[in-house]
C-alpha positions as CSV (number, residue, x, y, z in Angstrom):
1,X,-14.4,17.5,25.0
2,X,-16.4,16.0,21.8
3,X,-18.1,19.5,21.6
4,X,-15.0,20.8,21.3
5,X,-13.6,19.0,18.7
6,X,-16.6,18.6,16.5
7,X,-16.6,22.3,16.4
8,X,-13.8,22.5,14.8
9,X,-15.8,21.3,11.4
10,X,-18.3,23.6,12.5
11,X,-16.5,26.5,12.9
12,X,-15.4,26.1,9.1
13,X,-18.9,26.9,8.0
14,X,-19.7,23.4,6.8
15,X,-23.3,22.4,6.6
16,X,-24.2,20.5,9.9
17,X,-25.2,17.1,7.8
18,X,-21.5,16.9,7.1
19,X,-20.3,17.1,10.6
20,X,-22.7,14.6,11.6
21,X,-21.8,12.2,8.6
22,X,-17.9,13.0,9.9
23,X,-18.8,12.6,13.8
24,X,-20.2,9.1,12.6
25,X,-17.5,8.1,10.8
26,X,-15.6,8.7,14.1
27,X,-13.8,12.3,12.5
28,X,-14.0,14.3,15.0
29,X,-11.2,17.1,14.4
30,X,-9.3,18.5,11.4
31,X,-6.2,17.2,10.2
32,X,-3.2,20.1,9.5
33,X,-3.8,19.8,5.6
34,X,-7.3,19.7,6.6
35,X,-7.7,23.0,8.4
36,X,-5.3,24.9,6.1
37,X,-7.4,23.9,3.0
38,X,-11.2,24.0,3.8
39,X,-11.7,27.3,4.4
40,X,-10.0,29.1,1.4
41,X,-11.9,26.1,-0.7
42,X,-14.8,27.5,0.4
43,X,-13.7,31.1,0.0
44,X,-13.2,30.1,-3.8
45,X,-9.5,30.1,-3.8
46,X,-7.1,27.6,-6.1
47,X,-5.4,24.9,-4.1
48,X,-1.8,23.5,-4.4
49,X,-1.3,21.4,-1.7
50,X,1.9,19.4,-0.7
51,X,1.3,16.5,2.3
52,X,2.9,13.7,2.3
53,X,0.8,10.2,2.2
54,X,-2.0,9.6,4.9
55,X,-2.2,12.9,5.8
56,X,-6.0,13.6,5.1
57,X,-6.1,14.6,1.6
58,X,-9.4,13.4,0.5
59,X,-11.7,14.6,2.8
60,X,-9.3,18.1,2.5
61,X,-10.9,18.4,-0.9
62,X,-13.7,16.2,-0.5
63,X,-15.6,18.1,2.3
64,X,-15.6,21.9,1.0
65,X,-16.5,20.4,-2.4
66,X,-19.8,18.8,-0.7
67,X,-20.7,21.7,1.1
68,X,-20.1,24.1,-2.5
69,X,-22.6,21.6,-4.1
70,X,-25.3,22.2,-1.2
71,X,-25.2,25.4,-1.1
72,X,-25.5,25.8,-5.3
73,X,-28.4,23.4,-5.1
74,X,-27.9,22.9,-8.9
75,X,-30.3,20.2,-11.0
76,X,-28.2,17.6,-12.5
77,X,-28.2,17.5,-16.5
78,X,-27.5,14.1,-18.2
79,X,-23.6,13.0,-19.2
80,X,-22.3,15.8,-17.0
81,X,-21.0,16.1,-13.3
82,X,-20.9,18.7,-11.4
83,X,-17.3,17.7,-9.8
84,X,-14.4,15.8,-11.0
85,X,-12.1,14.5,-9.3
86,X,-9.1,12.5,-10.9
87,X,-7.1,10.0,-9.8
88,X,-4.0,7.9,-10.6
89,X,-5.7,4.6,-10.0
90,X,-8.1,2.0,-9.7
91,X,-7.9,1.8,-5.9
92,X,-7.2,5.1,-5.0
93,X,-10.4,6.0,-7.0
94,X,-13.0,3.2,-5.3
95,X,-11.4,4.9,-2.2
96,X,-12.4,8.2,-2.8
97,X,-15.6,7.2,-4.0
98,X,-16.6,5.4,-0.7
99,X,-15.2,8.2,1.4
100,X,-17.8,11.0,-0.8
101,X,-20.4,8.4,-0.6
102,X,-20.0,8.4,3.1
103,X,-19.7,11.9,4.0
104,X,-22.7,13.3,2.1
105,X,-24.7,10.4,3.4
106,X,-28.5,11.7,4.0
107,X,-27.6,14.6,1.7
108,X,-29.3,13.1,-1.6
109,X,-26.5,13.2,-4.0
110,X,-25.3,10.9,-6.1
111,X,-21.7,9.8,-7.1
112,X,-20.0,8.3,-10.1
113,X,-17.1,5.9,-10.7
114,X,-15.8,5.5,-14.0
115,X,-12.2,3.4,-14.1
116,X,-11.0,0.8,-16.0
117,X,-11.1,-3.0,-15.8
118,X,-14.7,-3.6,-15.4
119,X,-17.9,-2.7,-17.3
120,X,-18.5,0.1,-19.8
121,X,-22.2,0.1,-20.0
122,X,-22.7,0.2,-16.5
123,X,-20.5,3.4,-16.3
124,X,-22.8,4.6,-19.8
125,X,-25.7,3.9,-17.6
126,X,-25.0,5.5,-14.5
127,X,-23.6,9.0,-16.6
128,X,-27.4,9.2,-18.1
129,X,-28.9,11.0,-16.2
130,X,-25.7,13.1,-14.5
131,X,-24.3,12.8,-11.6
132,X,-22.9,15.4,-8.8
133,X,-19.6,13.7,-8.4
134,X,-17.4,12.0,-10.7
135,X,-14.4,10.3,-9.8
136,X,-12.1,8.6,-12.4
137,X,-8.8,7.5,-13.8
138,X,-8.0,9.5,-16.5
139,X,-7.6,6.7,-19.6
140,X,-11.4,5.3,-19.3
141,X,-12.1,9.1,-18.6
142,X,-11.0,9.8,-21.9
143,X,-12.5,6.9,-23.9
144,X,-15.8,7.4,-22.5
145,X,-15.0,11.6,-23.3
146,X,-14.3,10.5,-26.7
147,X,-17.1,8.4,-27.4
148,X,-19.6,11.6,-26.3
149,X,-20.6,9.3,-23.2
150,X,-20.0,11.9,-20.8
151,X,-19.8,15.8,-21.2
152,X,-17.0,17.8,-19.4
153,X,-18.2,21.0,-20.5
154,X,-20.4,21.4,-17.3
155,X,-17.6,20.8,-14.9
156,X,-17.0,23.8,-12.0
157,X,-15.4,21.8,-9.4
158,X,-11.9,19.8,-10.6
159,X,-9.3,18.1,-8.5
160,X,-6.1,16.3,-9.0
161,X,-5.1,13.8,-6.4
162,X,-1.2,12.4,-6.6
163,X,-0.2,14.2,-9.5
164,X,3.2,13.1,-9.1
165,X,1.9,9.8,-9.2
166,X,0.0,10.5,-12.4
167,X,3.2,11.7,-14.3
168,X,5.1,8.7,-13.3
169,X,2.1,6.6,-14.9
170,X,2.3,8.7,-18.3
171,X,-0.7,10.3,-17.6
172,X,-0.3,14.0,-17.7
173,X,-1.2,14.6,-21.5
174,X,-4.5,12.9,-20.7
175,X,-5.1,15.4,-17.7
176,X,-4.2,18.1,-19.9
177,X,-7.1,17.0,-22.9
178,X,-9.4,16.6,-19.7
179,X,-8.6,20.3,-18.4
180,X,-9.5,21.8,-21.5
181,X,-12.7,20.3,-21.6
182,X,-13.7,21.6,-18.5
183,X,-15.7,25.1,-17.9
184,X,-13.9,27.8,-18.5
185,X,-15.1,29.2,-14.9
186,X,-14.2,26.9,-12.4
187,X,-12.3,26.0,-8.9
188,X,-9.3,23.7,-8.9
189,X,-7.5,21.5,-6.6
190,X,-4.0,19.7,-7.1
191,X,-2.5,17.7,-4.8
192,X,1.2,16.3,-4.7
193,X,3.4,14.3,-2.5
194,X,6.4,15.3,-4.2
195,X,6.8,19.1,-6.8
196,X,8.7,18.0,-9.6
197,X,9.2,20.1,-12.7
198,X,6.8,19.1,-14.6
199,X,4.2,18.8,-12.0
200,X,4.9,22.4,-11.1
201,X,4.4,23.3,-14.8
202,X,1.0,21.7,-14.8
203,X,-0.2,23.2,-11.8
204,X,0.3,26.7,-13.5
205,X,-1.6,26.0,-16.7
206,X,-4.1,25.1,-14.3
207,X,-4.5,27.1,-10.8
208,X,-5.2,30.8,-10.9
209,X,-3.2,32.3,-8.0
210,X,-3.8,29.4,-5.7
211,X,-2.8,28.9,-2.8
212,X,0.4,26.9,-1.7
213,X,0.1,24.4,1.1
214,X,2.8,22.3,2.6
215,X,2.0,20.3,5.6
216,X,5.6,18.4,6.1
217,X,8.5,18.7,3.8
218,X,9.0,16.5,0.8
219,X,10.1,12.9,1.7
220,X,8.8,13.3,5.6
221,X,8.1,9.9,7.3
222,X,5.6,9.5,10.2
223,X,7.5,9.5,13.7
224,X,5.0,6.3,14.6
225,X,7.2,4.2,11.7
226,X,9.9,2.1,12.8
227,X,11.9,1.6,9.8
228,X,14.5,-2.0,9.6
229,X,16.7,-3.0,7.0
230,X,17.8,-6.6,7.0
231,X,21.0,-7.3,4.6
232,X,19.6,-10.9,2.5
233,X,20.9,-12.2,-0.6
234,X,18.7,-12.3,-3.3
235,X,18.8,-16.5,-3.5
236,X,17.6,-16.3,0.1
237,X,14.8,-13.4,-0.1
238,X,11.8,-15.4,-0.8
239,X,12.7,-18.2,2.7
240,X,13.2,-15.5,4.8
241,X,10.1,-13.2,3.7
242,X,8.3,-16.9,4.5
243,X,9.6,-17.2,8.1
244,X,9.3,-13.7,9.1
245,X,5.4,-13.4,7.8
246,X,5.2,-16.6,10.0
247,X,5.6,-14.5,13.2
248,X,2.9,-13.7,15.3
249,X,3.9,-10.0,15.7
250,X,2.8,-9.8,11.6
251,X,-0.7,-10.0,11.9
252,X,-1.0,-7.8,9.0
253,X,1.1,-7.3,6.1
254,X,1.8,-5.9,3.1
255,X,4.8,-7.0,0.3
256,X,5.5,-4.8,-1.9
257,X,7.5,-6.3,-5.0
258,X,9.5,-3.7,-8.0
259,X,7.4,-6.2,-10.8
260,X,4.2,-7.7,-11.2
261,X,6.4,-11.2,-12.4
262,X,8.0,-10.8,-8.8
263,X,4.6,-10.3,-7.3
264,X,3.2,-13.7,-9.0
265,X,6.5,-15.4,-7.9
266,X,6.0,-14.0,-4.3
267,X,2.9,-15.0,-4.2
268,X,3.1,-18.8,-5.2
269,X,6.1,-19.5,-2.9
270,X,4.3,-17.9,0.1
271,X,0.7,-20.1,-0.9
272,X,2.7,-23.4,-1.2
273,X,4.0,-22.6,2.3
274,X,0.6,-22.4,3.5
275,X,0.5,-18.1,4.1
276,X,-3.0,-17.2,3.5
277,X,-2.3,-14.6,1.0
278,X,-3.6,-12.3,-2.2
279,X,-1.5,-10.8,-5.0
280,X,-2.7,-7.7,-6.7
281,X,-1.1,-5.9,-9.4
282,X,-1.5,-4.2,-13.0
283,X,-2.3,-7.2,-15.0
284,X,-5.1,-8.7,-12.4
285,X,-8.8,-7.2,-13.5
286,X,-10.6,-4.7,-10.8
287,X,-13.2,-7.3,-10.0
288,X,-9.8,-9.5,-8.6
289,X,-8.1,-7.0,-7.4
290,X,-11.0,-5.4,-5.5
291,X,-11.5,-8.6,-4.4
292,X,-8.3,-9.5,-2.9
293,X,-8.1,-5.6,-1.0
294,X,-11.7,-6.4,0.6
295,X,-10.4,-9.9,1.6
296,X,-7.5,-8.2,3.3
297,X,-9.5,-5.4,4.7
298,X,-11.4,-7.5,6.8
299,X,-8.9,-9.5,8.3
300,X,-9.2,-13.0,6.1
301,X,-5.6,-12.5,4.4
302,X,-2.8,-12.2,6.5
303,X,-0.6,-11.0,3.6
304,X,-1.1,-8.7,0.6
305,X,1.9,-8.9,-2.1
306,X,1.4,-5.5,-4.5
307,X,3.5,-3.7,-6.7
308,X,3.4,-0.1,-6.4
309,X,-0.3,0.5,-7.3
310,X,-0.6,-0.4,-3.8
311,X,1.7,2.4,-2.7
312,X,-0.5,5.6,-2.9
313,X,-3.2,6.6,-1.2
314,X,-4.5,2.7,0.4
315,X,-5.7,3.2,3.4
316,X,-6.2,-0.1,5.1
317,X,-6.5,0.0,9.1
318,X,-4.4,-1.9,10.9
319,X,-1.4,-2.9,9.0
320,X,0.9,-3.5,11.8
321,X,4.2,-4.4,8.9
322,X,5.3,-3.4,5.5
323,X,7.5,-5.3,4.2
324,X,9.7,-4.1,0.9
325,X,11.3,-7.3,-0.8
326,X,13.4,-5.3,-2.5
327,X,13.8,-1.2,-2.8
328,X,12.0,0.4,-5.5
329,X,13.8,1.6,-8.3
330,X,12.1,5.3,-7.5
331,X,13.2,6.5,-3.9
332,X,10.4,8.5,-3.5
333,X,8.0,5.4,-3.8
334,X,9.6,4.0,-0.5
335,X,8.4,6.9,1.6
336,X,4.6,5.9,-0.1
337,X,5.2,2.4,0.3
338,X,5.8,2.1,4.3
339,X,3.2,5.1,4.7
340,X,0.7,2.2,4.3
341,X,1.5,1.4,8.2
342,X,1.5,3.8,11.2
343,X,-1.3,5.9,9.9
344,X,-3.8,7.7,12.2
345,X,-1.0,7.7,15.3
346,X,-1.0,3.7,15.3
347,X,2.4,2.4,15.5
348,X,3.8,0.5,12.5
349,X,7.0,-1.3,11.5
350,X,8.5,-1.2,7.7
351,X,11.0,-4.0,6.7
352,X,12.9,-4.0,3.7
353,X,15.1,-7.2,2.4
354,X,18.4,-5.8,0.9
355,X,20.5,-6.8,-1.6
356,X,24.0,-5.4,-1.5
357,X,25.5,-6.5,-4.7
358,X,22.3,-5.2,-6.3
359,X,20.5,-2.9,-4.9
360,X,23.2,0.0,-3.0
361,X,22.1,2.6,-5.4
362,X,18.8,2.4,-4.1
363,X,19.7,2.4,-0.6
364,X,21.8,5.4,-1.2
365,X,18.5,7.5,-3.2
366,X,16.4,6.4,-0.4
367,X,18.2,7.8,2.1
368,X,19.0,11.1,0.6
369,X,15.4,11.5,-0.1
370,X,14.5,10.8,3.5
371,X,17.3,12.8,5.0
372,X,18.4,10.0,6.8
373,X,20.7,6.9,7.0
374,X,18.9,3.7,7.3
375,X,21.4,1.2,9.3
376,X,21.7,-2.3,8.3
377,X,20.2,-4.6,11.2
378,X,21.3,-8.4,12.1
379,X,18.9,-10.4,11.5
380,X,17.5,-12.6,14.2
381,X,17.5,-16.6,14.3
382,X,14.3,-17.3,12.0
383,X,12.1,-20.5,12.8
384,X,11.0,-22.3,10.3
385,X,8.1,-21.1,8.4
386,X,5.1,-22.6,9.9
387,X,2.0,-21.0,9.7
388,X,-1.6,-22.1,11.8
389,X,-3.7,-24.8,10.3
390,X,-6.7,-22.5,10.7
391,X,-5.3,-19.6,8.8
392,X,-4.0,-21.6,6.0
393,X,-5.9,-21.6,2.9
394,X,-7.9,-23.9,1.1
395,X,-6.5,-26.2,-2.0
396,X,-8.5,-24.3,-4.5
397,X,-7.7,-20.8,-2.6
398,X,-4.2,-21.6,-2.4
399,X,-3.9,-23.2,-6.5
400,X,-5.4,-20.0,-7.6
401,X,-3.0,-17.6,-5.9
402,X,-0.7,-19.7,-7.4
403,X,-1.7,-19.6,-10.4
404,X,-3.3,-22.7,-12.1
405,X,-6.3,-24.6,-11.6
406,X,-6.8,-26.9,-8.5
407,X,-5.6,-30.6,-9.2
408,X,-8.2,-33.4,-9.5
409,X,-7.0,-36.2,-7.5
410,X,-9.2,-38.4,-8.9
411,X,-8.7,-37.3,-12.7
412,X,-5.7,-39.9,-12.7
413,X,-7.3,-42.9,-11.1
414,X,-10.4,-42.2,-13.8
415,X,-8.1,-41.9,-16.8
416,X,-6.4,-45.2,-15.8
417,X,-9.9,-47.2,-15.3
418,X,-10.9,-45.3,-18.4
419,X,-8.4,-46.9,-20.4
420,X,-8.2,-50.4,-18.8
421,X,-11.9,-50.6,-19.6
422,X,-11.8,-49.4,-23.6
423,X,-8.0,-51.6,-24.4
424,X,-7.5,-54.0,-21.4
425,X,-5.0,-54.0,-19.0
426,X,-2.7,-54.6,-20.8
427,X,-3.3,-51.9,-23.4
428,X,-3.9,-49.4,-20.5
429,X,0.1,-48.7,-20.2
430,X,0.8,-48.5,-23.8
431,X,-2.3,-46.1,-24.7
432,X,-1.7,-44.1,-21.3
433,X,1.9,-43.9,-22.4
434,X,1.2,-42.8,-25.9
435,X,-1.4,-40.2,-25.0
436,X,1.1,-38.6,-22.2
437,X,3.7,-38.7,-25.6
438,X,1.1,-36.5,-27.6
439,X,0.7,-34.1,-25.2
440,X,4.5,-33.3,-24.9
441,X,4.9,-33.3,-28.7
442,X,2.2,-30.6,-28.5
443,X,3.3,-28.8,-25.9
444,X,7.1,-28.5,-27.1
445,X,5.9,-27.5,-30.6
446,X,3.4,-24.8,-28.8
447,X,6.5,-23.2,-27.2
448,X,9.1,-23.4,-30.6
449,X,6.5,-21.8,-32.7
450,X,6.9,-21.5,-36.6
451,X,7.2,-19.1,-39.2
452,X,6.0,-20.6,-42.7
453,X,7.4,-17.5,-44.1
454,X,8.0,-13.3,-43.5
455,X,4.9,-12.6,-45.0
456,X,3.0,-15.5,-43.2
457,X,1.5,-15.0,-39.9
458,X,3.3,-17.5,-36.3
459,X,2.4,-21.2,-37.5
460,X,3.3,-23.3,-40.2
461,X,1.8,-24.7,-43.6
462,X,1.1,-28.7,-43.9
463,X,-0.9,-28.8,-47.4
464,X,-3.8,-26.5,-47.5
465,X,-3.8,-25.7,-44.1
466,X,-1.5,-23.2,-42.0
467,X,-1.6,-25.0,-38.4
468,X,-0.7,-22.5,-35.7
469,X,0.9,-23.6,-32.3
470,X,-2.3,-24.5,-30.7
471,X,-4.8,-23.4,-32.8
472,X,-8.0,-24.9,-34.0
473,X,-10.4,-23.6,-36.5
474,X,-12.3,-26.1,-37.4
475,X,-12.7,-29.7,-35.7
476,X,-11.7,-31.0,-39.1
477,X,-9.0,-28.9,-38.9
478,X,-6.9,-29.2,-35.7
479,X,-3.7,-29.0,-34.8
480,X,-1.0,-31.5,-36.4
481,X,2.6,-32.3,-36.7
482,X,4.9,-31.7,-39.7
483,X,4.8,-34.3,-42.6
484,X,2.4,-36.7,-40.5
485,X,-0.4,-38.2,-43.5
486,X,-2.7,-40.5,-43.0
487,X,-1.0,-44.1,-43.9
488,X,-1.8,-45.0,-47.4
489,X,-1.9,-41.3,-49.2
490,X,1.6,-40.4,-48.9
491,X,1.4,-41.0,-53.0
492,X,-1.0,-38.6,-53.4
493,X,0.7,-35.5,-52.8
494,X,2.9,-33.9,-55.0
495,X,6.7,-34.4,-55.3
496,X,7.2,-30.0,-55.1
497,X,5.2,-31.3,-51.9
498,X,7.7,-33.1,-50.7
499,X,10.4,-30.8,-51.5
500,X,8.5,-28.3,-49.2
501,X,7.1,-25.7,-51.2
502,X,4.1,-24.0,-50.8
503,X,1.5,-25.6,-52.9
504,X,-2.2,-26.8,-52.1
505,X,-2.2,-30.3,-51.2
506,X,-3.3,-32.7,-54.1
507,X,-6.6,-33.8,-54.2
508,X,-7.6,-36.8,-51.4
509,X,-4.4,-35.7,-49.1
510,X,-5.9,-36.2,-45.5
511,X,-4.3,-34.1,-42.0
512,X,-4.2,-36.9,-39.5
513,X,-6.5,-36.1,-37.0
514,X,-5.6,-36.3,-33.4
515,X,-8.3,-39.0,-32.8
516,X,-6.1,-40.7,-36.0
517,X,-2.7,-40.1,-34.3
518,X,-4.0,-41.6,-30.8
519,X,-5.3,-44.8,-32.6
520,X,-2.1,-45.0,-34.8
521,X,-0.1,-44.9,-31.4
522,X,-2.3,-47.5,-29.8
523,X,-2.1,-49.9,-32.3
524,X,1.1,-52.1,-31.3
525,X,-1.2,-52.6,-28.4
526,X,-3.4,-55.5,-30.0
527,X,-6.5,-53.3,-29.8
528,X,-6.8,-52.5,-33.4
529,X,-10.5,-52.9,-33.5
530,X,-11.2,-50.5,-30.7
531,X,-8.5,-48.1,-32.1
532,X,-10.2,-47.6,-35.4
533,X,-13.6,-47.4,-33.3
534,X,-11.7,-44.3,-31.2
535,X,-10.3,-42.7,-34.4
536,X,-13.5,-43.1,-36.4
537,X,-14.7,-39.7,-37.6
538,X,-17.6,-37.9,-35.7
C-alpha cells in the first residue's frame, strides 16, 4: 500500500531525493491541486491556480520548482536567486521557507528569507553569495531591490502565493515593480483563493497562456468543519469567550479579532483570568510574533488571539477550535479564518460570537459567500471560567501578554523604609505623599500636551527652554511645570515674561529642578536639612 502511494510522486517524474524527503515528512500521496499542477510545472507551462486554504499549495509549487533547479544544475552568482517566491506575509513566508528547507533536504541547496521586522544585514549577508530560493514579502523585497542588495535580473522561476491576500494588503504595485525586474524568459506561478478583478488583471500581465486550475469553487469550506454561531452581546463577548476557552474540549484555539486594539484587549482579559495565552498581530515585531506561533505550536499556549495575519496560509496541527469574536468585515476572510481547523481530514469546530445590533451585515456577506445559511445556536449554561493551576501562566508571562511590566511587590515596602530612613517616620507620609503628587502632575500634563505656538513643535516654552510632555535633553534640563522658579528669582525675569511672551529668560532665571520641586514639597515636613541635601545639584 505505501508503494502505491509513494509512486504517485514518482510517477510525476520527480527526482527520487524529493520523494524520500516527502515519504519522511509523512507525504505520501498527492493532494488534487497537487497532482493537477506538478506535471505541467514541469512541462514548463504558466500556472493559475484557484484552491481554497489548506489545500496543498506550497509544496504544489514548491516541489516541481526543486526538481527544475536539479535538473538545471546552475552555479549560484552573488545577490541573485534562482527562484522567487512571494508572499503576503511574515508567517506565511517562514512557512514556506521551512517547507523548501525540508523537502530538498540532502539536495545541497540553499534558501533565503528576506521579510520584514527583523535584521537587514543578516538578510545583506545571506544574499552575498546567492542563493537558489528566495522567499519574501514584497516591501523589504523592494527596499533591499532598491538599495542594489539583491539582483532580480537572474530570476527564471517566480510565484505568487495568496494574491488576493496581497491586494487586500496594498501590495500589488510592489509585485508589479518586482515582475519587471525579473528575466524576461521565465516560468510563473499565481495562486488565489478568491479571482477578483484586479487579481485576474494581474495574472494576465503576467502568465503566458497558463494554465487554469480550480480545485473547489470559490468560498468552499472543508466538510470536516463544524461551523456554530452563538448570538452574544457585545458587553458580554469577552466573559463568554473566557468560559468557553475554559472547556476541556478546547485544547487548542485560535481567536481571531477584526483589530489589533481588540487583539491586545482580548488578550489581557483572557491573561488576568489565568488562560495561558499569546497575542500576535501587525504591530508586534517577527522575533515576538515568531515567538508566540512556536509557543503555540508545541502545545505550551492553549490560546492564540490574531488578527487576520493569522488567517492565510498557518498551518498549525491540531487546532481542534476557531473561535471568531466577532465577523470580519471581509466575508471572504471567514472562509480563511476557520480553514485554520479541520485540515488534513482532522475534524475541527469554528465558533463565532455575534452581535446582532452590529454585526447582521456581516452575517448576511458570509453566508452568501459560503452558499449557505449559518443558524444561530443557544448557547449552553457556561461555568465559570476556571482554568488548571498547571496551565496558567506565570506573573511575568501573564504581565507581559498584558502588557506592562511585572509588579515588584517589594518596590513599595522599599520606598516606604527608604523614606522613613532619609526624613523619619514622620516625614515618610508627607514625602511619600508629595512624591505620588509629582508623578500625577506629570503624568496629566504628559497626556494634555501643549502647543507654544503653530510654528512650534508639541511642548511648551518656560524661559529659554521649550519643555516637551516628557522629554529630557539634558539633566539640567528636565521636565518642569508652567511658571514654577526657584524661590527667590521670581524678580529676575522680565515683566513681558510675565505677561507670557516669548522672550529668553533674563540672566540668573533658574527651571526648578525636579530634585528642587521634591525638596520644596518635603519641606513642611521639618526635614529641611535633609531636603536641601536631596535637592543639592549633582
Amino acid at each position: 500500500m505505501t508503494e502505491n502511494l509513494q509512486n504517485g510522486f514518482a510517477a510525476m517524474n520527480l527526482p527520487p531525493v524529493l520523494v524520500k524527503n516527502l515519504a519522511q515528512m509523512g507525504i505520501l500521496a498527492p493532494k488534487p491541486i497537487q497532482a493537477k499542477t506538478i506535471m505541467p510545472f514541469l512541462q514548463g507551462r504558466d500556472i493559475l491556480a484557484i484552491a481554497q486554504t489548506g489545500s496543498g499549495k506550497t509544496f504544489a509549487f514548491s516541489l516541481p520548482i526543486l526538481a527544475k533547479i536539479i535538473s538545471l544544475g546552475a552555479k549560484r552568482q552573488p545577490k541573485t536567486a534562482a527562484v522567487l517566491i512571494l508572499a503576503p506575509t511574515r508567517e506565511l513566508a517562514v512557512q514556506i521557507e521551512e517547507a523548501v528547507r525540508l523537502a530538498s533536504k540532502n539536495m545541497h541547496l540553499r534558501a533565503g528569507l528576506v521579510l520584514g521586522g527583523v535584521s537587514r544585514l543578516r538578510q545583506i549577508k545571506q544574499m552575498a553569495a546567492g542563493v537558489d530560493v528566495l522567499i519574501a514579502t514584497p516591501g523589504r523585497l523592494m527596499d533591499h531591490v532598491r538599495e542594489g542588495n539583491i539582483d532580480l535580473s537572474h530570476t527564471r522561476f517566480f510565484v505568487l502565493d495568496e494574491a488576493d491576500r496581497m491586494l487586500d494588503m496594498g501590495f500589488i504595485r510592489d509585485v508589479r515593480a518586482i515582475a519587471a525586474r525579473l528575466a524576461k524568459q521565465r516560468q510563473t506561478a499565481l495562486f488565489s483563493a478568491t479571482m477578483p478583478k484586479e487579481i485576474s488583471g494581474l495574472a494576465d500581465s503576467l502568465l503566458i497562456s497558463p494554465l487554469k486550475v480550480e480545485t473547489a469553487p470559490q468560498g468552499t469550506i472543508v466538510a470536516e468543519i463544524r461551523e456554530t454561531v452563538y448570538a452574544v452581546a457585545q458587553k458580554d463577548k469577552k466573559e463568554v469567550l473566557a468560559r468557553l476557552l475554559a472547556q476541556e474540549a478546547f485544547r487548542s484555539t485560535i481567536v481571531f479579532t477584526r483589530t489589533k486594539h481588540g487583539a491586545d484587549t482580548v488578550g489581557r482579559v483572557l491573561a488576568k483570568a489565568g488562560c495561558p495565552v499569546e497575542v500576535i498581530h501587525g504591530n508586534k515585531s517577527q522575533n515576538a510574533r515568531q515567538r508566540a506561533l512556536d509557543s503555540f505550536r508545541r502545545g505550551e499556549t492553549r490560546v492564540l488571539v490574531a488578527t487576520d495575519i493569522a488567517a492565510r496560509g498557518l498551518d498549525v496541527p491540531g487546532i481542534t477550535h476557531v473561535v471568531n469574536y466577532e465577523f470580519p468585515v471581509e466575508a471572504e476572510t471567514y472562509v480563511h479564518r476557520i480553514g485554520r481547523t479541520g485540515r488534513n481530514g482532522a475534524a475541527g469546530e469554528a465558533v463565532t460570537l455575534y452581535d446582532a445590533a452590529l454585526e447582521a451585515s456581516r452575517l448576511r456577506a458570509v453566508e452568501k459567500v459560503t452558499a449557505k445559511k449559518l443558524p444561530l445556536a443557544v448557547l449552553p449554561v457556561l461555568a465559570a471560567a476556571v482554568f488548571p493551576s498547571s496551565e496558567r501562566p506565570s506573573a511575568a508571562r501573564a504581565a507581559a501578554v498584558m502588557g506592562r511590566k511585572a509588579v515588584d511587590k517589594t518596590g513599595a515596602a522599599g520606598k516606604k523604609k527608604r523614606f522613613r530612613t532619609e526624613f523619619g517616620r514622620a516625614g515618610a507620609a508627607k514625602a511619600a505623599t508629595a512624591e505620588a503628587a509629582m508623578t500625577d502632575r506629570q503624568d496629566a500634563d504628559r497626556r494634555r500636551g501643549y502647543f507654544a505656538s503653530e510654528r512650534e513643535k508639541p511642548g511648551r516654552r518656560e524661559g529659554n527652554l521649550i519643555a516637551r510632555p516628557g522629554w529630557r535633553p539634558r539633566a539640567k534640563k528636565i521636565f518642569v511645570e508652567p511658571g514654577r522658579m526657584e524661590p527667590g528669582r521670581e524678580e529676575a525675569v522680565n515683566p513681558e515674561q510675565k505677561a507670557g511672551k516669548q522672550h529668553k529668560s533674563a540672566p540668573g532665571s533658574r527651571i526648578l529642578s525636579r530634585h528642587k520641586r521634591r525638596a520644596e514639597a518635603m519641606a513642611p515636613a521639618g526635614t529641611e536639612q535633609k531636603a536641601r541635601r536631596w535637592g543639592r545639584r549633582k
